[in-house]
N, C-alpha and C positions, 0 to 999 in steps of 0.2 A: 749145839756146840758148847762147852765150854772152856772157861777160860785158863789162862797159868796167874796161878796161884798170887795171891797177896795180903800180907796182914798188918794191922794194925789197931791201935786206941783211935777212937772217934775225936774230932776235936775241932773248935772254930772259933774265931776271933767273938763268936757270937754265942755263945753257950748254949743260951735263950732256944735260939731259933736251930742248933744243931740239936738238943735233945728232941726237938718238934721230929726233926728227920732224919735224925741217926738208924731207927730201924727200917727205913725204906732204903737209903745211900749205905753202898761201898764204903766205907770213911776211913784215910790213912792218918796218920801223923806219925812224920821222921825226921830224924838227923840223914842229912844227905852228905856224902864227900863222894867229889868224881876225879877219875884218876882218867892219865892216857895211857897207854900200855904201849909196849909195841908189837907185834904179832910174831914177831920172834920167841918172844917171853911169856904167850898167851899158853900153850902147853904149861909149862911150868906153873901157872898159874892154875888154871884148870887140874892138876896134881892135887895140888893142896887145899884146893876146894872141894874135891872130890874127897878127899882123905878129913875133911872136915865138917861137912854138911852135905845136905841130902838135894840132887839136880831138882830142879822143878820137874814134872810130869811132864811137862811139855819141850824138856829140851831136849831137843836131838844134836847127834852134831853140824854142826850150821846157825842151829837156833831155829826161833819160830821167829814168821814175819809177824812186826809191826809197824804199824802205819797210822801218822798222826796227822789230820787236820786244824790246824791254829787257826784260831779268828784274832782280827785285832781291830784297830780303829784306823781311818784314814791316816791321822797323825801318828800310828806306831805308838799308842798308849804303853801298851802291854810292855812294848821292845825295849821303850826307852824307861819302862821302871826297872827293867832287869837290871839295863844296863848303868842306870844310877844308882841301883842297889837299896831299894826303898826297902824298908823295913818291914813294911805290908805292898804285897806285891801279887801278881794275880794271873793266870792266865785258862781261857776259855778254850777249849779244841777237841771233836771226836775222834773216838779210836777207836781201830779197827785190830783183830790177831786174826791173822789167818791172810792168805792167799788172795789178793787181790783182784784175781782173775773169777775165784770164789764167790764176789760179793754182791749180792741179791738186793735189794729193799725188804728182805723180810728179813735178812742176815742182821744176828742182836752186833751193836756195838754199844760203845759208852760214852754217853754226853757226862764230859769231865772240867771241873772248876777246881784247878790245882794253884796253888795260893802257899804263899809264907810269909811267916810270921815271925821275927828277929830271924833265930838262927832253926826254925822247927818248919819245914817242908808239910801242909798240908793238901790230902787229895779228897774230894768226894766226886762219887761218879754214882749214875741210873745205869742199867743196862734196856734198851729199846731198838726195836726194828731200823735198820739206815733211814728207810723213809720217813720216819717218824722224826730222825734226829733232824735231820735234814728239813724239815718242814717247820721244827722249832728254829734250827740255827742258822741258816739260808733263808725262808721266807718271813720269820721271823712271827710264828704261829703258835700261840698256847695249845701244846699236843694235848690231848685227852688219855693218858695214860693209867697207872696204879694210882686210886687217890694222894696214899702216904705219900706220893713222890712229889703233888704237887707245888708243894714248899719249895721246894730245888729247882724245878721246873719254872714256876714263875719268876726267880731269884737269875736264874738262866736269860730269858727273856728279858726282865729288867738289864741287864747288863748289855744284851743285845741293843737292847734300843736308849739304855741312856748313855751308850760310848760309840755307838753307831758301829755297830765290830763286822765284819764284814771277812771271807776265807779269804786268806792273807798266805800263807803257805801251807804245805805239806813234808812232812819228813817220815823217812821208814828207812826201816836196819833189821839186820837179826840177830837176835837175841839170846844167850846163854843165861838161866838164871837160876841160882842157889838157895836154899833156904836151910835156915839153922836150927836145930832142938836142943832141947837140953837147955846147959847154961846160956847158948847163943838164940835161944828163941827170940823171932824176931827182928833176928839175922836174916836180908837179903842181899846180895851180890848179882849184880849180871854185868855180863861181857857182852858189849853191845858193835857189832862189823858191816861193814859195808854203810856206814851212815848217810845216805842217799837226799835228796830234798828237790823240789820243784815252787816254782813262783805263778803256776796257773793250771789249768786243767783241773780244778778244786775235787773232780769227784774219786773217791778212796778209791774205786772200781777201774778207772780209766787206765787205758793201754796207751802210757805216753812213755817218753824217757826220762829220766830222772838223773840229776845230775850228782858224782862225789861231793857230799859239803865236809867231809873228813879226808884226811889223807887217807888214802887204801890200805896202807902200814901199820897206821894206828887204830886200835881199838878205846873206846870207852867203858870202863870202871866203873858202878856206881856201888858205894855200898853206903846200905839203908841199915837204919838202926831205929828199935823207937828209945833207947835209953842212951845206950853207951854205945863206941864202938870196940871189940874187942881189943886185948894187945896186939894178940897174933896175925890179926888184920893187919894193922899200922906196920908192922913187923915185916908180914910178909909184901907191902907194899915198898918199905925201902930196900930191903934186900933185891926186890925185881925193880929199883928204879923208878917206881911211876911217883909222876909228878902229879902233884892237886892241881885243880884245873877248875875254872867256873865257868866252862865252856857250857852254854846252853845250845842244844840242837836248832829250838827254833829260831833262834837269834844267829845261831852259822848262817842257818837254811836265808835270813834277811840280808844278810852282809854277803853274805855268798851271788846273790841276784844281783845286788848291786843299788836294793833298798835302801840302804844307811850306810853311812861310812865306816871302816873295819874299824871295832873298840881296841882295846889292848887286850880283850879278853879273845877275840878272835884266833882260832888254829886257823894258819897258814896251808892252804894247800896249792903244791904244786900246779902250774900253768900244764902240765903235763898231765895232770891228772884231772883237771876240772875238765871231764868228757864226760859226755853224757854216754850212760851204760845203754845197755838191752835192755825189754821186757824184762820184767823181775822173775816171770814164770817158766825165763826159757836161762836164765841165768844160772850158772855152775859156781858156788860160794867156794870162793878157795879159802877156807876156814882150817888152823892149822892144826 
């Protein structure tokens, strides 16, 4: 299987040790702004995305599922640098694209160490079997993979064991995602709905329910940049209203359980709406 699409400059607080493994890892480095939309306005948007850049390959309408495993520390290491805003800030968790009902132990996902840096969003990720990930990030085991990879891999590991990180949440949504040529190269967009999250049953695979950690109304904006963001972007974000938001997923998905107290960054979702859905598999995305 592969995956949708993502690009970036390689980049790391560590130079040193990202030149060692830039050619084994994925490696992003972006300017991030997230916006909430509302799903009234999501066509409109989706127009002008359309008439501007090219869908990702993988978007249908609905999106493709993704689904995220975060590890953290007893103490909420991860949650509570978000949410103080540290300047170098870190977070550990596998991903999964694709159908949940789908997913095999030989099914590739991505052991992913996403991290930023003042104002510069960095991601590196391997791609490796679930069981494999799962044997590094749950039993906490030097997997025997691609040599190149081993830098990351043990970099993974140390973090496991010297923050003691442990599956802490899960979140998955679906996904619309755009990509830019031309002058906008490097230009990504996705429209991300149904933002979903759970506080146990850790494995990506599992047939559990999953709770709204977003209002069902609202959608999530993210537009990635590795330089600048366009005019037309900012432009067409006031004209449709969205507000900037430093709403982090996994940090709803903490506050939402009842993990930590709601920040000021917290989206409010309605007592009416925090019900747990259906299986994802048998689920009808009212995507507009």
């Amino acid at each position: 299987m592969s995956f949708p699409s993502d690009q970036g400059a390689p980049m790391s607080e560590d130079a040193g040790h990202l030149r060692r493994t830039a050619s084994a890892l994925h490696s992003f480095n972006r300017f991030e702004i997230k916006y909430l939309l509302s799903y009234q306005d999501v066509p409109r948007l989706r127009e002008v995305l359309r008439s501007r850049m090219e869908a990702d390959p993988f978007t249908v309408r609905g999106g493709y599922p993704v689904s995220s495993l975060y590890y953290d520390s007893p103490s909420l290491r991860y949650y509570w640098e978000k949410i103080e805003g540290l300047r170098f800030r870190r977070k550990l968790r596998i991903r999964n694209y694709g159908e949940r009902h789908e997913l095999t132990d030989e099914s590739p996902v991505f052991i992913e160490i996403k991290q930023r840096v003042n104002r510069v969003t960095q991601k590196r990720r391997v791609k490796v079997p679930y069981r494999l990930a799962r044997r590094l990030c749950d039993e906490a085991v030097l997997i025997d993979h691609a040599p190149e990879q081993r830098p990351f891999l043990e970099e993974v590991l140390s973090l496991i064991e010297g923050h003691g990180l442990r599956p802490t949440a899960i979140t998955s949504y679906s996904r619309e995602a755009y990509l830019g040529s031309d002058a906008d190269l490097g230009l990504r967009v996705t429209i991300d709905h149904r933002v979903r999250g759970r506080d146990r049953d850790f494995h990506l695979g599992a047939e559990v329910e999953n709770r709204l950690i977003i209002p069902p109304q609202k959608a999530i904006v993210e537009v990635k940049a590795n330089e600048r963001v366009p005019y037309w972007v900012t432009d067409t974000a006031a004209r449709l209203g969205m507000g900037v938001v430093r709403v982090s997923k996994y940090c709803q998905s903490i506050e939402a359980f009842g993990k930590a107290p709601r920040s000021v960054f917290h989206v409010p979702v309605e007592e009416d709406y925090a019900v747990h859905s259906k299986p994802e598999h048998s689920e009808t995305a009212r995507v507009p």
